[in-house]
N, C-alpha and C positions, 0 to 999 in steps of 0.2 A: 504494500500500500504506500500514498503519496507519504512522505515524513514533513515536516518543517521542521528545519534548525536555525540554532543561534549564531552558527558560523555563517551559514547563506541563505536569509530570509528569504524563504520561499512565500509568493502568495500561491493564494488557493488557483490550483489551475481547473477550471469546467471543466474535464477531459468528456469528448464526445463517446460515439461508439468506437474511433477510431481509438484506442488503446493504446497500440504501439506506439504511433506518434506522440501520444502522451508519458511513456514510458519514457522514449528517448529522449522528449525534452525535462525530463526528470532527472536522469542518466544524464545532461550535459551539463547541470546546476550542480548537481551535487556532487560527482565524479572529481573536482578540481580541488575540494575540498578535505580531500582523502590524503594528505602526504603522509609519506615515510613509512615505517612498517612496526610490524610486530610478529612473533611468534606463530606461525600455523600448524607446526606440528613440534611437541605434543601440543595443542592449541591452548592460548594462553589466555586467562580468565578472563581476559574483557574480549578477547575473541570469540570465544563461545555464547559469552550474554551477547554479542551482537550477533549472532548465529540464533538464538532462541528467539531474537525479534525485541527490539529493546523497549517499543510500546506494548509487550506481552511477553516475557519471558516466562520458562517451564521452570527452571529448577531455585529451589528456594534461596540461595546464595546467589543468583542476577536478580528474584526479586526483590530480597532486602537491598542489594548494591543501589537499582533503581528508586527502590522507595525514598534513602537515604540523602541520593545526590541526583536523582534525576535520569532520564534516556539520554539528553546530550553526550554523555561520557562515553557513552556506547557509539554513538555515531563518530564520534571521533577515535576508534577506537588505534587509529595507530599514528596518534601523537600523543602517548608518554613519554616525554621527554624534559631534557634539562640544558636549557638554551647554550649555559657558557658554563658544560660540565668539565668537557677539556681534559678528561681521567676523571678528576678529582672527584669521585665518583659521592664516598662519603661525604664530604661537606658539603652535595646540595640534597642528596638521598639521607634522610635518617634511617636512623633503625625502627622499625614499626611502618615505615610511609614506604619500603622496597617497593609493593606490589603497585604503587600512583607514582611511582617515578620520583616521591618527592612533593608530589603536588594534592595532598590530604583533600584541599578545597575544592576539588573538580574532581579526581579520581580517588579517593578516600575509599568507595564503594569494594574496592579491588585489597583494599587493606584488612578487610574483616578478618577478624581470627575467628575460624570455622572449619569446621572437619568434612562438611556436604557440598563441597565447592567440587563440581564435576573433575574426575581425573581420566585420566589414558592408562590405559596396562601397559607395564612393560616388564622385562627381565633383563637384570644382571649381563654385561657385556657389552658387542657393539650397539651402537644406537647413533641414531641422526636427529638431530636439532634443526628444523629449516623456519628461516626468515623469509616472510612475503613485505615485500617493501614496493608501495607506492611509488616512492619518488628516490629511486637510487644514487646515492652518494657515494663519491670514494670514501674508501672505509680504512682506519688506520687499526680496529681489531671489532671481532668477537670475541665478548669472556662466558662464558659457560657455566655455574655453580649448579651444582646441587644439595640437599638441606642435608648436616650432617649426621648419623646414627642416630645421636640421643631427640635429635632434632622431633617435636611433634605437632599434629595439625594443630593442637590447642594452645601454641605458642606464636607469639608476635615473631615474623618474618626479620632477621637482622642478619646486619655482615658477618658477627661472628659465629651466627647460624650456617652458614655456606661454607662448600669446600669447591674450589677453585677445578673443574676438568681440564678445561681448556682454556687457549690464547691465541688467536687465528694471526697472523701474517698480514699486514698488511694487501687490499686489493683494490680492484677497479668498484664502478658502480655496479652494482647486477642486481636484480626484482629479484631471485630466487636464491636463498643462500640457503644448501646444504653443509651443516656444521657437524662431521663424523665427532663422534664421543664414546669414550669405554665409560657404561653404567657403573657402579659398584655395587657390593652385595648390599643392598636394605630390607624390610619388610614392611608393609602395610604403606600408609603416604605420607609422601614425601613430596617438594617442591624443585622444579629446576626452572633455575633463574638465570637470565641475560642479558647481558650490556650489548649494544652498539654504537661506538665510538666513530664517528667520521674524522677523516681524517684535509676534508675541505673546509670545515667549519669546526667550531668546540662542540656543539649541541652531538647530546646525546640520548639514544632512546632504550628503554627498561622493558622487561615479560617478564611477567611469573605465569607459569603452566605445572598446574598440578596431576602429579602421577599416580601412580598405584600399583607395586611390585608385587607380580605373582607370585603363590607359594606363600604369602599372608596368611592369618586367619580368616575362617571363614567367616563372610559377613551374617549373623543371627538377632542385630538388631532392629527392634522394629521401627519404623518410623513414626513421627509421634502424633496424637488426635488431631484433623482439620477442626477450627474451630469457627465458631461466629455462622454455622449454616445458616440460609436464609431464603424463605421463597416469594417470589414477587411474579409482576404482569400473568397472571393466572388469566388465561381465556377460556373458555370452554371444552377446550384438547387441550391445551398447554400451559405447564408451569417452568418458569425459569428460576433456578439454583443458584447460589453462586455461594462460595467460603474463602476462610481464611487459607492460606496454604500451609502442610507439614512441613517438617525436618528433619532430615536422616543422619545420621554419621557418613553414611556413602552418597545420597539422592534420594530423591523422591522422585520414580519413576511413572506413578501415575495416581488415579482414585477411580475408586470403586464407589459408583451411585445403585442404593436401595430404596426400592419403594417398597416400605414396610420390613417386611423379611427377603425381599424376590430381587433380585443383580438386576438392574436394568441398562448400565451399561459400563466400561472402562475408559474413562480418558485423562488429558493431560492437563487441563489447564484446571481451571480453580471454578469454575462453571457449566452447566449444562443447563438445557431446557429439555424435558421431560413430555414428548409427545405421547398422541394417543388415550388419550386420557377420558374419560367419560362426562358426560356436564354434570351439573350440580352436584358433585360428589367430593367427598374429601377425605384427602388422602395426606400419608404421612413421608419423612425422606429423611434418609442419615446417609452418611458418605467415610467410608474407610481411606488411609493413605497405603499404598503401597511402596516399595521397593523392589530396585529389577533382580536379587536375590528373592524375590517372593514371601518379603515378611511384608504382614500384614499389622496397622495399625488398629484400636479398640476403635468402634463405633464413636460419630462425632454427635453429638446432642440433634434430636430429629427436629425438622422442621413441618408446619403444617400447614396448607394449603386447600381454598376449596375452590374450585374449578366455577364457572359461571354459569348460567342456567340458559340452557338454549332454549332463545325465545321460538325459532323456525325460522318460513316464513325468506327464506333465499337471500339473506342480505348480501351475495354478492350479484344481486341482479342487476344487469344493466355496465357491471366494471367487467372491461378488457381482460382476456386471458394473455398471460406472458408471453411473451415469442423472446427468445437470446437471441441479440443482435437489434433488437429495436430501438430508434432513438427515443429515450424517455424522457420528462423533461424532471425537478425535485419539484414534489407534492404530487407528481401523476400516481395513478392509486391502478395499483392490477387483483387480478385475481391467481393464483397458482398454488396446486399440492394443499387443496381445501382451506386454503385460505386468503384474507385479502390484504397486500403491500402498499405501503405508500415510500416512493423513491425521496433517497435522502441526499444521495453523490452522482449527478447525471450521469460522469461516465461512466461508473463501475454500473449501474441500474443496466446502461446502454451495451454493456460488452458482450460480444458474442460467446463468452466463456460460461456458459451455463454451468458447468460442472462446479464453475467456481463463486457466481453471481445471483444462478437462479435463488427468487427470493425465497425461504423456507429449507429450501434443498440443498444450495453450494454452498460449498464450503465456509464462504468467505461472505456468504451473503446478507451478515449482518452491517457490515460497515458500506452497504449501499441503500438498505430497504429497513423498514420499522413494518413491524408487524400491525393490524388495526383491527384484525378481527379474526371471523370464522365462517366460514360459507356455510352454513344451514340451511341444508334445502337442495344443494348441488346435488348433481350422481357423482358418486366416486366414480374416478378412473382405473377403473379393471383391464382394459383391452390393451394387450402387448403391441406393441412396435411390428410391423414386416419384418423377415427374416433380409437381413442384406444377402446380395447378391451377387455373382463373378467376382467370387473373392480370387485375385492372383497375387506371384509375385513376378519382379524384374527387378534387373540392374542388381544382380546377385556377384557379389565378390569374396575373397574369403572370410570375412569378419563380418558381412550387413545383406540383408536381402529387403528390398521395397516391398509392401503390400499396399494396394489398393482395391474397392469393391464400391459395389452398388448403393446408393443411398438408400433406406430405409427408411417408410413414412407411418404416422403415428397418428391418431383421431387430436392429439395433444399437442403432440413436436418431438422428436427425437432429441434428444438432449445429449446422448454420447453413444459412443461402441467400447466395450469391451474386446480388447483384442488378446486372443490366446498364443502360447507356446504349447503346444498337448493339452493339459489341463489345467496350467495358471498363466491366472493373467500376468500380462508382460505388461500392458499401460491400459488408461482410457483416454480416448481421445475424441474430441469434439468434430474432426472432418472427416474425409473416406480414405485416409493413405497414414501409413504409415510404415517406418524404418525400422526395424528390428538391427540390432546393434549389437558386437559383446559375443558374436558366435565363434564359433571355432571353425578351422577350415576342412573342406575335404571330408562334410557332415550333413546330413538330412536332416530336414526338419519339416515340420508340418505346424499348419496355423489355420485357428478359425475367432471369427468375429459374431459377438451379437450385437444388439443392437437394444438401447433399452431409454423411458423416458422418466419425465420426471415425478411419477408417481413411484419408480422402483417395477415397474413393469419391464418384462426382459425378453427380447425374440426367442427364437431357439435357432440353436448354432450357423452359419452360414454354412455352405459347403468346407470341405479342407483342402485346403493350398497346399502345394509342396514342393521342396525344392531342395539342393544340395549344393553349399557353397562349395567356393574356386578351392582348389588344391595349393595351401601354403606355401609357394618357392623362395620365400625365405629373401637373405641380401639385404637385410637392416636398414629398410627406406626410410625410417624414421632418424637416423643416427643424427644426433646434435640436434634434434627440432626438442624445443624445452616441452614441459607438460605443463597441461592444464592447471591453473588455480582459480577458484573463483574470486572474486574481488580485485585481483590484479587489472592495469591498468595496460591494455592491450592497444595498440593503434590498426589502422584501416589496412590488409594485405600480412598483418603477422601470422606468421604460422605454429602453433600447438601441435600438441599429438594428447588423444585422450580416448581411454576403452578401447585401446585396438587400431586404431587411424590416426590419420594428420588431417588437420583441417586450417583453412585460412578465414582470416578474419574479416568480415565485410562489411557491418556496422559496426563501431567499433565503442561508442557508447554501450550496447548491449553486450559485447563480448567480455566485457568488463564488469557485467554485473558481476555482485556476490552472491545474485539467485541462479543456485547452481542447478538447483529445478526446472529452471527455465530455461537458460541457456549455456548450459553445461556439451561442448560441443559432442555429437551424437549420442545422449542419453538425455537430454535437458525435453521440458515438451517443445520450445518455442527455440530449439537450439538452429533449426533453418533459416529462421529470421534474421542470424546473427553471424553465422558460419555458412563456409561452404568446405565441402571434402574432397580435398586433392588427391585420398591413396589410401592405403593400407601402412599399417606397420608391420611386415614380416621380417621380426627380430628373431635373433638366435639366445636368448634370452632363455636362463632356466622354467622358465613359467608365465601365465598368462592370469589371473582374473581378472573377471570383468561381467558385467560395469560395475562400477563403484559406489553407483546411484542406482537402488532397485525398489518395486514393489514384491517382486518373488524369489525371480531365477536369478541364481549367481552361477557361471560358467569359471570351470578349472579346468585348462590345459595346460601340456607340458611337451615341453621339443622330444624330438627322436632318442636323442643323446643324451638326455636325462638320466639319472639313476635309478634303481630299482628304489632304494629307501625313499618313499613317500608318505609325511601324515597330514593330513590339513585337520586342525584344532580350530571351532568358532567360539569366539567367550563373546559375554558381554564385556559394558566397559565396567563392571564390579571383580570382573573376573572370573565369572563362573562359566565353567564348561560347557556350551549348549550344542557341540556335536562334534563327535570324533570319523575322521574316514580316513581308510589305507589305501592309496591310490596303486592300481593291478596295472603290470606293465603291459596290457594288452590294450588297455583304454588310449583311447586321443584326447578325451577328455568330460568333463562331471561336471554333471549338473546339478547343483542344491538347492532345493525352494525351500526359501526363508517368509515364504508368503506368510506363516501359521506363528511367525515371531513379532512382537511389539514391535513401533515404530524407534527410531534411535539411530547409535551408534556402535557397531558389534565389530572386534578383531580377529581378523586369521591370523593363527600361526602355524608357517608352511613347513615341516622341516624336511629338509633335504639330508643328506649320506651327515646326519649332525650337527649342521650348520641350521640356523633359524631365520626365515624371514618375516615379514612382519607388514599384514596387507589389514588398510581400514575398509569399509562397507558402512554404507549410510541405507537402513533400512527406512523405506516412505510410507 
């Protein structure tokens, strides 16, 4: 969504149904405003609350940071720094202020002494520290710490807390700095902290990214009671929830809403609204915190709620049913999914992005529409979508195969397709084509699409496509093309490599987002808008996975010349084991669906003839 900041007053832009062009004049305000860098992997605490969405963050250590000092800090997130630091690292950092750079009054939020501040898993040994830097300086060092043995999360951050890994060499300017490092043995969490000292000017910039060494104790604490629940706007289907948020030693991975004794559903944020509900009845709600170890918090105090009494009688007679893609104007009033909207943000009202706008159903379609009622009196919509139809593929290479097919018409509107790999969905998407991405070569696959609207009606399967990518011949076409980061700051004809391919940059406002959802080149939805794909990567590379962005299928291949010793290990980021596989030297390569795992951030550890590597996964 639009932001406004204190750095580059935005006014409010009308964005029309045109979107993108709202997006990119969004992307050209605020894009300049980005300098210098910070920490992305292990990702460093104010990287991640800007990663959670700084007018809504998930985990209870961004929304205290937020509550305390505000979302500016987040938006800013990669200038900690210390203008005329020049070394002299202590006299403008104190001890307590490490994690703000020194600057308590703006980034204070990042100094909390807390043990629930999201970490990374890692283990003892090699490891890589990488810097994403907006605006590349020559650099006269990277220093490297990590928090010393005795060191614990319930202790103030200080220099005499740190032990010194590294001290880089002076170098040129470069957006992507890989900093190799030998771990040491620790257990449970710990912090590793970083200087970058230019060596063009004095100004200096600070990360702290909190870890979490495997081979810990197991995590058995619970997280503790949501508190403050509360039910408001009750209509006659609907009640909205909302509470205080938990706290964990490790995270609070999600919440559990009950109506009465009965699970009505899991999520993340600190609210829900509560469909389906009966009129004039009333009903009760309590809401448990979980953790992604699977402890459960005690019930939070219920809240009580009575639904409104349907008078009949068709109140949405006479108002417009939705169409995605309409221009709407704010205050026009629709009707959709039995009930009736009044638009608040013309262009999001206007965007063809049902999936994510329609009022009641998308995702996101609170911050365009205000609910106003209940349509009493309407027919529900029962009657499925047409099956789409001449589902094919083309432009089959060895990593991507095209699908496109028939459009599929509705009494209501089609509002998306589910599109299959066997029997999980790979994405849904709003038009009739789409890129499958992330394959292995010298493979068969098959694929089918429904077709479904916005009442949750669903066609039955199209026909099945099928097809078998190109035979891998290998010759490392990618060699020296950098990889993908999101948020970095890309120009118009750069070239990436990401999931498999290389691609070139042709908006470059968008290339540059940090919504790596969006335009994450060949896994992103809207990643064509922004890229275009010059080739394949056929590296000699001990291994492949991909993508790194998924809703289900994660694909594991490995070269000819590989080893027999294969294990792939997936943790979450707590550390717990959620599957183990021995890879058979007769395979080309595995497919795992993760479809049936929370949404998040989950680790592979690949290990090869003893050696470990070390692959992230963003489950959507």
């Amino acid at each position: 969504m639009f932001k406004t900041t204190n750095s580059a007053r935005i006014s409010t832009i009308n964005c029309s149904w045109r979107q993108l062009i709202c997006t990119f004049l969004f992307l050209s305000v605020i894009l300049p405003v980005l300098p210098h860098g910070t920490v992305t992997y292990p990702p460093s605490r104010i990287w991640t609350c800007f990663q959670e969405d700084p007018e809504s963050p998930d985990s209870a250590a961004c929304i205290a940071a937020v509550a305390s000092h505000g979302t500016q800090p987040l938006y800013d997130w990669s200038e900690i720094n210390q203008a005329n630091a020049n070394g002299d690292h202590r006299r403008y950092v104190k001890d307590g202020n490490l994690a703000s750079g020194g600057r308590p009054d703006k980034y204070g939020g990042m100094d909390q002494v807390r043990s629930d501040w999201l970490s990374t898993l890692v283990s003892p040994g090699p490891f890589t520290v990488t810097w994403t830097n907006h605006a590349p300086h020559a650099t006269a060092y990277y220093e490297v710490y990590i928090t010393k043995e005795s060191w614990s999360p319930g202790q103030p951050l200080t220099w005499d807390s740190l032990e010194l890994l590294v001290r880089t060499p002076p170098s040129g300017p470069e957006r992507i700095v890989n900093i190799p490092v030998t771990l040491p043995t620790r257990t449970g969490k710990h912090v590793i902290y970083s200087v970058w000292q230019r060596s063009d000017s004095a100004e200096a910039f600070y990360s702290t990214s909190d870890i979490h060494f495997d081979g810990g104790d197991t995590d058995t604490q619970a997280p503790s009671i949501p508190t403050n629940l509360r039910a408001s706007n009750a209509t006659q289907t609907t009640v909205d929830l909302a509470w205080d948020a938990a706290t964990d030693n490790i995270g609070v991975s999600g919440y559990d809403v009950y109506r009465a004794n009965t699970h009505v559903a899991t999520v993340t944020d600190t609210s829900y609204q509560v469909t389906g509900l009966a009129a004039n009845t009333e009903y009760f709600f309590r809401v448990k915190a979980r953790d992604a170890a699977g402890n459960l918090s005690d019930f939070s105090s219920s809240a009580k709620a009575t639904t409104l009494q349907d008078t009949g009688g068709g109140s949405c007679s006479g108002i417009s049913r939705y169409a995605a893609g309409t221009s709407y104007n704010r205050g026009q009033e629709v009707q959709h999914a039995g009930g009736k909207y009044k638009c608040t943000v013309a262009g999001w009202c206007s965007s063809a992005s049902a999936w994510a706008y329609a009022p009641g159903t998308g995702t996101y379609w609170r911050q365009a529409w205000t609910k106003t009622g209940d349509c009493n009196g309407g027919s529900s919509d029962t009657q499925a979508p047409s099956v789409p139809a001449n589902l094919s593929t083309s432009n089959i290479t060895q990593t991507t195969i095209d699908l496109s097919w028939g459009a599929a018409t509705d009494d209501t509107g089609v509002i998306g397709y589910d599109v299959y790999q066997g029997s999980t969905v790979l994405s849904t998407v709003s038009g009739t084509s789409y890129q499958v991405t992330g394959l292995a070569g010298s493979t068969t696959y098959s694929f089918r699409v429904k077709a479904k609207d916005a009442a949750g009606n669903q066609s039955d399967f199209s026909n099945t496509a099928t097809a078998t990518t190109l035979t891998d011949t290998g010759g490392g076409s990618c060699a020296g093309v950098s990889q993908y980061v999101a948020g970095t700051s890309y120009t118009s004809g750069e070239e990436v490599k990401n999931a498999g391919g290389k691609y070139k940059c042709t908006i470059a406002g968008w290339c540059s987002s940090a919504a790596a959802w969006a335009y994450a080149p060949g896994t992103g939805s809207y990643w064509q808008q922004a890229w275009t794909k010059t080739g394949d990567c056929n590296s000699n590379a001990l291994y492949a996975l991909f993508p790194t962005v998924t809703q289900g299928i994660v694909n594991f291949s490995v070269a000819d010349k590989n080893a027999e010793s294969i294990r792939i290990n997936l943790y979450d980021i707590t550390g717990k084991l959620m599957n183990s596989q021995i890879y058979q030297g007769n395979q080309k390569s595995i497919a795992q669906d993760l479809s049936t795992l929370k949404k998040g951030l989950y680790i592979y550890r690949i290990y090869i003839d003893g050696k470990v590597y070390v692959e992230r996964i963003l489950k959507k």
